[in-house]
C-alpha positions in Angstrom: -28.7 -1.4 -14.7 -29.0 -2.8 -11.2 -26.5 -0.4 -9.5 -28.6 3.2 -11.0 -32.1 1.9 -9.6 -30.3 1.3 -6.5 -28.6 4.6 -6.2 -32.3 6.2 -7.6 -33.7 4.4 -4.1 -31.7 7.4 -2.3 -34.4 9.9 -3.4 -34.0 13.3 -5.2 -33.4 15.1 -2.1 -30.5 12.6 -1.3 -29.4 13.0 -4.8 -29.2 16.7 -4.7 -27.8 16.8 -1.1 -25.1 15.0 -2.9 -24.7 17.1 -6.3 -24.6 20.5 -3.9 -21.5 18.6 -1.8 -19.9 17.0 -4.8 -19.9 20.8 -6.2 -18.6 22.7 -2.5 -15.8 19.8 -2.7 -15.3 21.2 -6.6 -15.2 24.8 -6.1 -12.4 24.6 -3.9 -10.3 24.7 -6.8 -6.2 23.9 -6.7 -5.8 27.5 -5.5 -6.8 27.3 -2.2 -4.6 26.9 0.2 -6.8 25.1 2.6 -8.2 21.4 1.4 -11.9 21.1 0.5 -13.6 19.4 3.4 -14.7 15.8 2.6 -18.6 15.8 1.5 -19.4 12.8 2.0 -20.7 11.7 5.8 -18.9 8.8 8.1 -21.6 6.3 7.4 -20.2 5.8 3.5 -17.0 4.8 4.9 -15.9 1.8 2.7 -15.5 -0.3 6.5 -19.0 1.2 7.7 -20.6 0.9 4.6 -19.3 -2.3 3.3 -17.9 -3.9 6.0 -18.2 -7.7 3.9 -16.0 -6.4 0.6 -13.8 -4.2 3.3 -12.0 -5.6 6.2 -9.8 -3.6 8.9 -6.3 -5.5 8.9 -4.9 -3.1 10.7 -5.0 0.8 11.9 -3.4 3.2 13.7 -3.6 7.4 13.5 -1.3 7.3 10.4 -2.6 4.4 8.3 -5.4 1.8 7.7 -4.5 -1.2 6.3 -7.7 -3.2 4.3 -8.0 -6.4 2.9 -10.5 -6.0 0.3 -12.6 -8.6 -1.6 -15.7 -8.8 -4.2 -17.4 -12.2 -5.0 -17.8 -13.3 -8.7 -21.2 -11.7 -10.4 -21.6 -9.2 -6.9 -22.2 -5.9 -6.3 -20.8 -3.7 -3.4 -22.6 -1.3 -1.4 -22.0 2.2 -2.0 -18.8 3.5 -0.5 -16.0 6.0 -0.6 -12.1 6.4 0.5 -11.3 9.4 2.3 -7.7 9.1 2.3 -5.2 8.6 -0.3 -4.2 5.2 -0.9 -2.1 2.2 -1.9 -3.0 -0.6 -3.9 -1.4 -3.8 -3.4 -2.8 -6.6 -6.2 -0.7 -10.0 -6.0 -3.3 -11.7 -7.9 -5.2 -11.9 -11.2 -8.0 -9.2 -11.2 -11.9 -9.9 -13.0 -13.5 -7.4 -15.4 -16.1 -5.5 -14.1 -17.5 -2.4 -13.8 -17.3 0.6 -11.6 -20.7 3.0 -10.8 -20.2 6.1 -9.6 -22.6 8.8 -8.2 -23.0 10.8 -10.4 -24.1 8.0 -13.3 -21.1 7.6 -15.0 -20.0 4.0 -15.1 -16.2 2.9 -15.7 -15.1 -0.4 -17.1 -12.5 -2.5 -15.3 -10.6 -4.6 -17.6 -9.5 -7.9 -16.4 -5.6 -8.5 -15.2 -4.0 -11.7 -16.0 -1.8 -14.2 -14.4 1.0 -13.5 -16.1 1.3 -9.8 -14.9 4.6 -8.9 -13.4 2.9 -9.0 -9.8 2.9 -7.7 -7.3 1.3 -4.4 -9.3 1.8 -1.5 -7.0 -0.2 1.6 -7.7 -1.3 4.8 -6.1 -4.4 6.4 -5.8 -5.9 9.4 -3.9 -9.5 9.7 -2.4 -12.7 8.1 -4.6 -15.7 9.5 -4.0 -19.1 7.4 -3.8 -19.1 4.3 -5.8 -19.8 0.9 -6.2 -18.4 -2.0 -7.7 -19.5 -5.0 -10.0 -17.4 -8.2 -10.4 -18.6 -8.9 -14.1 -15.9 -12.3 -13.8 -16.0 -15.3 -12.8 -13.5 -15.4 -9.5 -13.7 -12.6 -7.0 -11.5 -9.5 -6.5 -9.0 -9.3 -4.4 -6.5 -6.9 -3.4 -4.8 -4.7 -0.3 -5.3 -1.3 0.4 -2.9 0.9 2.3 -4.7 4.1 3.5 -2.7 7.2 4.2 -4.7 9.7 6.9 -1.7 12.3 6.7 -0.5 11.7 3.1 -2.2 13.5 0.0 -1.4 12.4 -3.3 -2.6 10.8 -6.4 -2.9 8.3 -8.7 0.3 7.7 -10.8 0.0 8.1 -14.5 -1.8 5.1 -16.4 1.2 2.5 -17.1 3.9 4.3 -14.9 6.0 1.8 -14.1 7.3 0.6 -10.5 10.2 2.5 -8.9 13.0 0.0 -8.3 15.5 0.0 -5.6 19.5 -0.3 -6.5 20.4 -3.4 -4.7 23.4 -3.7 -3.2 25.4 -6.8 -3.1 24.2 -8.0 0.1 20.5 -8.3 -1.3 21.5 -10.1 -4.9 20.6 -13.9 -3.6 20.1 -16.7 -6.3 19.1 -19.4 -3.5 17.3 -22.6 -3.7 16.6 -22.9 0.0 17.1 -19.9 2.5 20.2 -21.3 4.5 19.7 -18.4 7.4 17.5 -19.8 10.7 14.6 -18.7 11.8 16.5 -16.6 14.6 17.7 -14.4 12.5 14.4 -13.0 10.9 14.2 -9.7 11.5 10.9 -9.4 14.3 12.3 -11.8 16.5 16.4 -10.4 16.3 15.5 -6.9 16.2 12.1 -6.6 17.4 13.1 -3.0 18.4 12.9 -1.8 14.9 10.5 -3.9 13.0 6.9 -4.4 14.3 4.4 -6.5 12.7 1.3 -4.6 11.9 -0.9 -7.4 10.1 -0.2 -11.5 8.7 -1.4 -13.9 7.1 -0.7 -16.7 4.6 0.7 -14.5 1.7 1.4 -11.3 2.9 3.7 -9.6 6.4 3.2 -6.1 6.4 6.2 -4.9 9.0 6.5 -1.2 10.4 10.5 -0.3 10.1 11.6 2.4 12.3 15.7 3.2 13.5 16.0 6.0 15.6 18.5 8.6 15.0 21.7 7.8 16.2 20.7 3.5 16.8 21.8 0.2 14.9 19.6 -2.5 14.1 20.5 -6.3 15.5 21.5 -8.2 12.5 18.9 -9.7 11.2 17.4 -11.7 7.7 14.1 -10.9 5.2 13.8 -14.1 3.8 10.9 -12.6 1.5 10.4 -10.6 -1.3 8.9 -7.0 -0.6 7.9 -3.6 -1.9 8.9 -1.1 0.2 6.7 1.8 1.1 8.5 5.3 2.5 6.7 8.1 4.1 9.3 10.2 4.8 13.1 10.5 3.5 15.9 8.2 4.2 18.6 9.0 6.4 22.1 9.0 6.5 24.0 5.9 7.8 25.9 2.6 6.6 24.6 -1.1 6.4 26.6 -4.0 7.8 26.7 -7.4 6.5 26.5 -10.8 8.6 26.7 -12.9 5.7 29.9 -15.2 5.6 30.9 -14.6 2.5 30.8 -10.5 3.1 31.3 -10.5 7.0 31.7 -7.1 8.7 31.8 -5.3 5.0 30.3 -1.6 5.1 28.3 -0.4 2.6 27.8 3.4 3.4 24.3 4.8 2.9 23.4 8.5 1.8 20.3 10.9 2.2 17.5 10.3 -0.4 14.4 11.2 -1.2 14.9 14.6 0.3 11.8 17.0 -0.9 9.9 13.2 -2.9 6.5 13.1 -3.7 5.4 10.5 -0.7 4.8 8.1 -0.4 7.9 6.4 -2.5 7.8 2.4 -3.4 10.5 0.5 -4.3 10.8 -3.5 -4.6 13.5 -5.4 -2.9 14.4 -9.2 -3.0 15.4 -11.0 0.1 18.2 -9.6 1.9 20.8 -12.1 3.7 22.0 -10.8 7.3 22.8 -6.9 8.1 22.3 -4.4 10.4 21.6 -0.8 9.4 23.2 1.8 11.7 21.4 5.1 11.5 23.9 7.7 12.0 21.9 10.9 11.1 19.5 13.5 13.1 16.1 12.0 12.4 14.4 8.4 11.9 14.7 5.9 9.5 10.8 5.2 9.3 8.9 3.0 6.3 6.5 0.2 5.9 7.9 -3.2 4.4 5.4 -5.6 2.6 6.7 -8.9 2.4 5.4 -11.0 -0.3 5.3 -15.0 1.0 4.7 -16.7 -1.8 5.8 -13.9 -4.7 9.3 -13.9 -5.2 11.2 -11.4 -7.4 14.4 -9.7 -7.0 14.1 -6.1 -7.8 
């Protein structure tokens, strides 16, 4: 196989400076308190090592945010994921096959286009491997990389988390009847920051400090929500005509969660969340531009 006699180019001293970090990063063991340190050096970075299947959408000290791609009957180079990570596949996905370092290949079976996308799924550190696109269309996902969050993958067919949606967020509409005004970076810019865009995807960065209200404001897209940290206390307003100034009171959640918690949400008509505890409201909000679904 093409992948194993590249990997054999590394040399047996390569091969075993490997095999002796692969087993320090083993002998740690669950028990210890303190986390194995990674083995594998900066240079096999997925951005540094395959910069062409791994682009840098965005980053910041907490997350990395990749767009990730692999051409029809391609190999990657060698690479690994330090951090924990979300997946983020709104498309179909080719078979292929995945080699890892120490010679064992997996199979990748192929997704198809009638999967209830977008397929959300978690997934902590991979060490050294390399990809084959065994299809005949490329591979194309996002990555969300946590540099403070441990965790791992969810179990095989776990389903999605889904939010309860409230009244305000049930829309059957053929046209959004909202204006642009109202979208929530430009009428509360304070509280929703744009990390990355492009033609399918808005990855927004929602944070209310204790004690603030949002402006009202519209999501006119679909989006999975991603929470790093529990939700606080307050109420949420509504601007929409037909439920104007109603209150719908919000409680704690996801006190003591295993982070990072996903939940999907449909478009939401105009509202304003008012934060009325002692700590942020802080969470990620992918919005879906051409996906639409409602919880």
């Amino acid at each position: 196989m093409r992948a194993h006699k590249r990997w054999l180019g590394v040399g047996v001293a390569g091969a075993l400076l490997l095999f002796i970090a692969a087993v320090s990063l083993s002998a740690g063991g669950p028990a210890q308190e303190k986390k194995a340190p990674w083995p594998w050096p900066a240079s096999l970075d997925a951005v540094a090592a395959a910069p062409v299947n791994h682009r840098v959408m965005y980053e910041d000290d907490k997350i990395r945010i990749l767009n990730v791609n692999n051409q029809a009957g391609s190999f990657d180079n060698w690479h690994a994921h330090e951090w924990s990570s979300i997946f983020i596949v709104d498309e179909p996905q080719p078979k292929g096959r995945d080699f890892r370092w120490d010679g064992t290949v997996q199979e990748v079976y192929p997704t198809g286009a009638d999967a209830p996308f977008p397929l959300i799924n978690r997934h902590g550190p991979e060490s050294t491997h390399s990809f084959e696109n065994l299809d005949t269309f490329g591979k194309h996902f996002y990555r969300i990389e946590f540099k403070k969050l441990d965790f791992g993958p969810v179990a095989a067919g776990a389903p999605v988390p889904k939010v309860m949606l409230d009244e305000f967020a049930k829309l059957d509409l053929k046209s959004w009847p909202w204006p642009d005004s109202l979208d929530a970076v430009q009428a509360s810019p304070m509280n929703h920051k744009v990390l990355c865009e492009n033609d399918d995807i808005r990855i927004l960065e929602v944070n209310i400090p204790a004690g603030t209200k949002e402006k009202m404001h519209d999501h006119r897209y679909s989006s999975v929500f991603i929470f790093d940290q529990p939700e606080p206390k307050g109420q949420d307003v509504s601007g929409d005509a037909s439920n104007l100034g109603k209150v719908a009171p919000i409680d704690r959640t996801l006190q003591g969660a295993d982070f990072p918690v996903i939940r999907r949400q449909g478009p939401q008509g105009p509202h304003a969340f008012e934060n009325t505890d002692t700590f942020a409201f802080h969470f990620y909000r992918v919005e879906f531009k051409k996906l639409h679904f409602v919880n």
